[in-house]
Structure formats: C-alpha cells, structure tokens
C-alpha positions as CSV (number, residue, x, y, z in Angstrom):
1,X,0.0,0.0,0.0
2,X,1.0,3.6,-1.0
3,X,-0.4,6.0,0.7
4,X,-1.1,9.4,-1.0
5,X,-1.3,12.7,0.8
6,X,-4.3,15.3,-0.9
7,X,-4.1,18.8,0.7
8,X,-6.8,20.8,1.1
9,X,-6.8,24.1,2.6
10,X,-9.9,23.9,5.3
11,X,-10.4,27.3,5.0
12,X,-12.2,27.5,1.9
13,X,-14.4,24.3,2.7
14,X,-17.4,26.6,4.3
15,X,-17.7,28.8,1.2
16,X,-18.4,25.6,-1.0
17,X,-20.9,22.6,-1.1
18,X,-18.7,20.3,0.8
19,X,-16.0,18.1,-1.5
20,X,-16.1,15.6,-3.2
21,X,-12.8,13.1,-4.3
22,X,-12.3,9.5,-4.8
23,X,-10.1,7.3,-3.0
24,X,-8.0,4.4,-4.5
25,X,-8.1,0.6,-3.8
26,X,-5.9,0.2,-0.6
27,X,-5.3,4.1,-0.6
28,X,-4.8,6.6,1.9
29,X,-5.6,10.2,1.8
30,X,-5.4,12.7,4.3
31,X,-7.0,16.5,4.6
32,X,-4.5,19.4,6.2
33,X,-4.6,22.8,7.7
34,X,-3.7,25.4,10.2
35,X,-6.5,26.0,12.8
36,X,-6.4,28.7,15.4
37,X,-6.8,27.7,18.9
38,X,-10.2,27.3,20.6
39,X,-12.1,26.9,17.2
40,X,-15.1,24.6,17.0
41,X,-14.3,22.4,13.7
42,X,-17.9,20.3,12.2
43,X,-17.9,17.8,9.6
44,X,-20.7,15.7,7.4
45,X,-18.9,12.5,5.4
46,X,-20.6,10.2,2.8
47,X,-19.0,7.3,1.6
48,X,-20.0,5.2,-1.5
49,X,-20.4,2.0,-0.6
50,X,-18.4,-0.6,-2.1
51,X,-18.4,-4.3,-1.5
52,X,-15.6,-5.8,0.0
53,X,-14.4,-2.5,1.1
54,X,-13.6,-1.1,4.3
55,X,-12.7,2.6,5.4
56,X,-11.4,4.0,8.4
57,X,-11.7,7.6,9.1
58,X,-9.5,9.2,11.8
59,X,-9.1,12.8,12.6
60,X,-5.4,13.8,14.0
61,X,-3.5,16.3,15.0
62,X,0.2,17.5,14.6
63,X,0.7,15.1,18.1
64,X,-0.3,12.1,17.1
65,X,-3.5,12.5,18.9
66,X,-6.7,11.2,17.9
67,X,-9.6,13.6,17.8
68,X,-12.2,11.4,15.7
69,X,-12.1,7.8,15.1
70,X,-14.6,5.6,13.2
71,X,-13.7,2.1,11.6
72,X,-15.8,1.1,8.2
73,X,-16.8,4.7,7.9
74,X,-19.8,5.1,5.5
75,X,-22.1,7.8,6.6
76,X,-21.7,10.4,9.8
77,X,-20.8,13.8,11.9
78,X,-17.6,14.7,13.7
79,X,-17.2,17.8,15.8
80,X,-14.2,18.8,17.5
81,X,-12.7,22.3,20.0
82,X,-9.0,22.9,18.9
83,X,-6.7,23.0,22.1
84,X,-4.1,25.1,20.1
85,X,-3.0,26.8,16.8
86,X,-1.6,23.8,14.6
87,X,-2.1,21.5,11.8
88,X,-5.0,19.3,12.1
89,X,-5.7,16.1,9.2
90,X,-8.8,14.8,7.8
91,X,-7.5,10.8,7.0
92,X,-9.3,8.0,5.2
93,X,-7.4,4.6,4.2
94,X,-9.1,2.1,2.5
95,X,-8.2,-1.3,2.8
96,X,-9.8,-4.5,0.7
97,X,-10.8,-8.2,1.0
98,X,-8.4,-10.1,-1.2
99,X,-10.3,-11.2,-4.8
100,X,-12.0,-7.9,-4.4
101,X,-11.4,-5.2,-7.7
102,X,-7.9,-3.9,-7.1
103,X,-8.9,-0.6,-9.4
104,X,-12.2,0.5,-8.0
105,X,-12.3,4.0,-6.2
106,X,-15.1,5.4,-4.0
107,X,-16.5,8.2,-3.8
108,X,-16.3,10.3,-0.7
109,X,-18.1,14.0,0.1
110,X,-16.7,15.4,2.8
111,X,-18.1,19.2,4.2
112,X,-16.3,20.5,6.7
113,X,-17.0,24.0,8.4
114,X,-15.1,25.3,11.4
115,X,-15.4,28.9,13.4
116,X,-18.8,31.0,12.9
117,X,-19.4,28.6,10.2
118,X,-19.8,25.7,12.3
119,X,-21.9,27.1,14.7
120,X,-25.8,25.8,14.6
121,X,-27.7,29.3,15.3
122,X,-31.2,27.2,14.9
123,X,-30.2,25.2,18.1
124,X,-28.7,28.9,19.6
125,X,-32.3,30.6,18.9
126,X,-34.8,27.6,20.1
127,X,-32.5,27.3,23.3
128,X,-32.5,31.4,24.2
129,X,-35.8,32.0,22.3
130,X,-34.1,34.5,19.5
131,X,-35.8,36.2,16.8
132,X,-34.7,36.0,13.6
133,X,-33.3,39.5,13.7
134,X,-31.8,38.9,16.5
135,X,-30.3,35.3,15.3
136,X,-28.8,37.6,12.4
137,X,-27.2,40.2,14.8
138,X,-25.6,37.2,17.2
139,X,-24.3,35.6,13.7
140,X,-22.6,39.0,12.5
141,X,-21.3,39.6,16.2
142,X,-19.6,36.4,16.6
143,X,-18.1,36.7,13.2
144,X,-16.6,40.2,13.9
145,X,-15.1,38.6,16.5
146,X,-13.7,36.1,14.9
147,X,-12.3,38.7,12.3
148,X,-10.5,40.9,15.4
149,X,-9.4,37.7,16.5
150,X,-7.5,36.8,13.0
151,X,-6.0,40.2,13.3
152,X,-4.8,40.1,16.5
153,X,-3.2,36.8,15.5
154,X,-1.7,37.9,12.3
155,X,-0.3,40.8,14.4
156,X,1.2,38.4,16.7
157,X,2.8,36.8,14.7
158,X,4.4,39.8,12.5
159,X,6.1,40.6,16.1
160,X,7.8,37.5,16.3
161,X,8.5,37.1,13.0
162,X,10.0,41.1,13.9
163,X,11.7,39.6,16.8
164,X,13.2,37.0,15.1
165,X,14.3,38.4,12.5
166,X,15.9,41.1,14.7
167,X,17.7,38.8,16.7
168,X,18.8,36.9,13.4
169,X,20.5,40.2,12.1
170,X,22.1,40.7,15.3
171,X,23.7,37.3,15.7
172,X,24.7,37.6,12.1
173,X,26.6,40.7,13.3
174,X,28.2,38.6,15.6
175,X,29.6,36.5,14.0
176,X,30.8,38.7,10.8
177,X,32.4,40.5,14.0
178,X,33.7,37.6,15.2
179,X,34.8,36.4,11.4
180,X,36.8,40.2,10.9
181,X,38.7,39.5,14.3
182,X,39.8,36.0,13.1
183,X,41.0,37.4,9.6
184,X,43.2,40.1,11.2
185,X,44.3,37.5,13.8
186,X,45.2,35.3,11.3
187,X,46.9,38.1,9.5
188,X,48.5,39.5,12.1
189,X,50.1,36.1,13.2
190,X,50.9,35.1,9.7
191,X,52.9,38.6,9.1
192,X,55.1,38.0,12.2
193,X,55.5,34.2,11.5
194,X,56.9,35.6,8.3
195,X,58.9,38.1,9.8
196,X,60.3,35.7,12.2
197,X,61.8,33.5,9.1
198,X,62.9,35.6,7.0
199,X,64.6,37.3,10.2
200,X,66.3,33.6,10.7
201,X,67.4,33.5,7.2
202,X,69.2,36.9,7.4
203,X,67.1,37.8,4.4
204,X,65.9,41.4,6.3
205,X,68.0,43.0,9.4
C-alpha cells in the first residue's frame, strides 16, 4: 500500500458545497490545515459503498493525537474544540478483501466548516428563544469577533517574525564581527611568523 497525501486548505471548505474526491483501492488520503486555537471544527462525510471495502476515518493532529475515530466509515458527523494553533488532518485509508477489484475507487463527500461557520444558530435561537433579527445580529457579532481575533493573531505573529528576524541580524553581526577578528588575527600572526623567518634566514636585518 502507498499511501497518498491530498491537501486541502480547510479554510475555503465553508464557502463551497462540501468536497467531493475518490479514493483508490488500498489508498490513503489525508485533509490538512492550520486552525487557530479554541475553534469549533464540524464535519458531514458520505462514503459510496463498495463491496468488500472497508474505510477508516481518523481525525489527527500535529501530536499524534486522535480527535475522531470511526472504523468502516460510510455515513456520519464529527465535531471537535482545537486546544491550540496547529495542523490538524482529515484521513481515510481504505483497505480491501483479497479477490476484491484492485482498481475500483469510492466516492467520498466530505463538508467540513469550522469557526462561525460551524456554529448551529437554529439550536442557539430555540435554546434562548431569539428572533430571527436577532439570530442575524448574534451571527454578525460572533463573526466580527472572529475577524478581530485573526488580526490580533496575524499581528502576533508579524512581532515574532519582527523579533526574530531582529535577533537573526544581530547574531549575524556577531559573528561577521567575530569572522573580521579572526581574519586580522590570522593576518596579524601570519605577518610575524613571516617576519620571524625571513629574520632567521638573514634575508631582512
């Protein structure tokens, strides 16, 4: 078996209609991307069925650690919280009955949402008795926050990429420091080791 590696950036997932891919006999393919910490991440999964088949869904992240797990996956939900800002992976690995068709695929839809989008304001409204207006105004407030929230990230990280990049440039000014004072050392030394023979030789007084 081979396994295959199909990335996917999540992020555009809740703009679309879900996705849709096929996965090959005895095939592996796996679904990556970076999600900010404390995120709720929803997904809906169809497989085709296919006789003699069996699929195993697992949802990782960068760890190791299993966040979703469900052996001959055909048809079902999966909601998770991120703990922290890393890579997170969608896999599914097929694996077939010997005699079975070694070049069959199947069919898989996968929809995946994650922040505001995965958030069920139906449930939110029947549970604190919303109108729809105010349904709408809760939906646009959390995703303003989410929007601050990217911002204050991406500015977080522009100061340590600042910070790093300062301390970068001065250890680099270290060391070219350090690389001048060895030249002229070197120079230095070889100049009077040079001196010193020709000296011996009475080639100079």
């Amino acid at each position: 078996m081979t396994p295959s590696l199909f990335l996917l950036p999540l992020l555009l997932l809740p703009f679309c209609d879900g996705l849709s891919f096929y996965l090959p006999a005895e095939g592996k393919k796996c679904l990556k991307d970076e999600i900010h910490r404390s995120v709720l991440v929803t997904g809906d999964y169809e497989l085709q069925e296919q006789e003699g088949w069996r699929t195993d869904l697992k949802v990782i992240d960068s760890s190791g650690h299993i966040l979703y797990s469900r052996e001959d996956a055909l048809k079902g939900k999966f909601a998770f919280t991120t703990d922290d800002y890393e890579t997170y992976e969608i896999c599914f690995e097929s694996q077939v009955q010997p005699g079975q068709l070694q070049l069959a695929e199947q069919l898989i839809t996968l929809d995946v949402k994650h922040g505001v989008e995965a958030r069920n304001y139906e449930d939110l409204a029947k549970a604190e008795k919303l109108k729809p207006l105010e349904v709408e105004l809760r939906r646009l407030e959390d995703l303003s926050e989410s929007v601050v929230n990217d911002f204050s990230y991406m500015k977080q990280r522009e100061e340590e990429m600042r910070d790093t990049n300062e301390s970068t440039s001065f250890r680099v000014l270290l060391f070219s420091l350090f690389s001048m004072l060895c030249l002229v050392t070197l120079a230095s030394w070889q100049v009077y080791y040079l001196h010193r023979f020709f000296k011996s030789k009475k080639l100079i007084e």
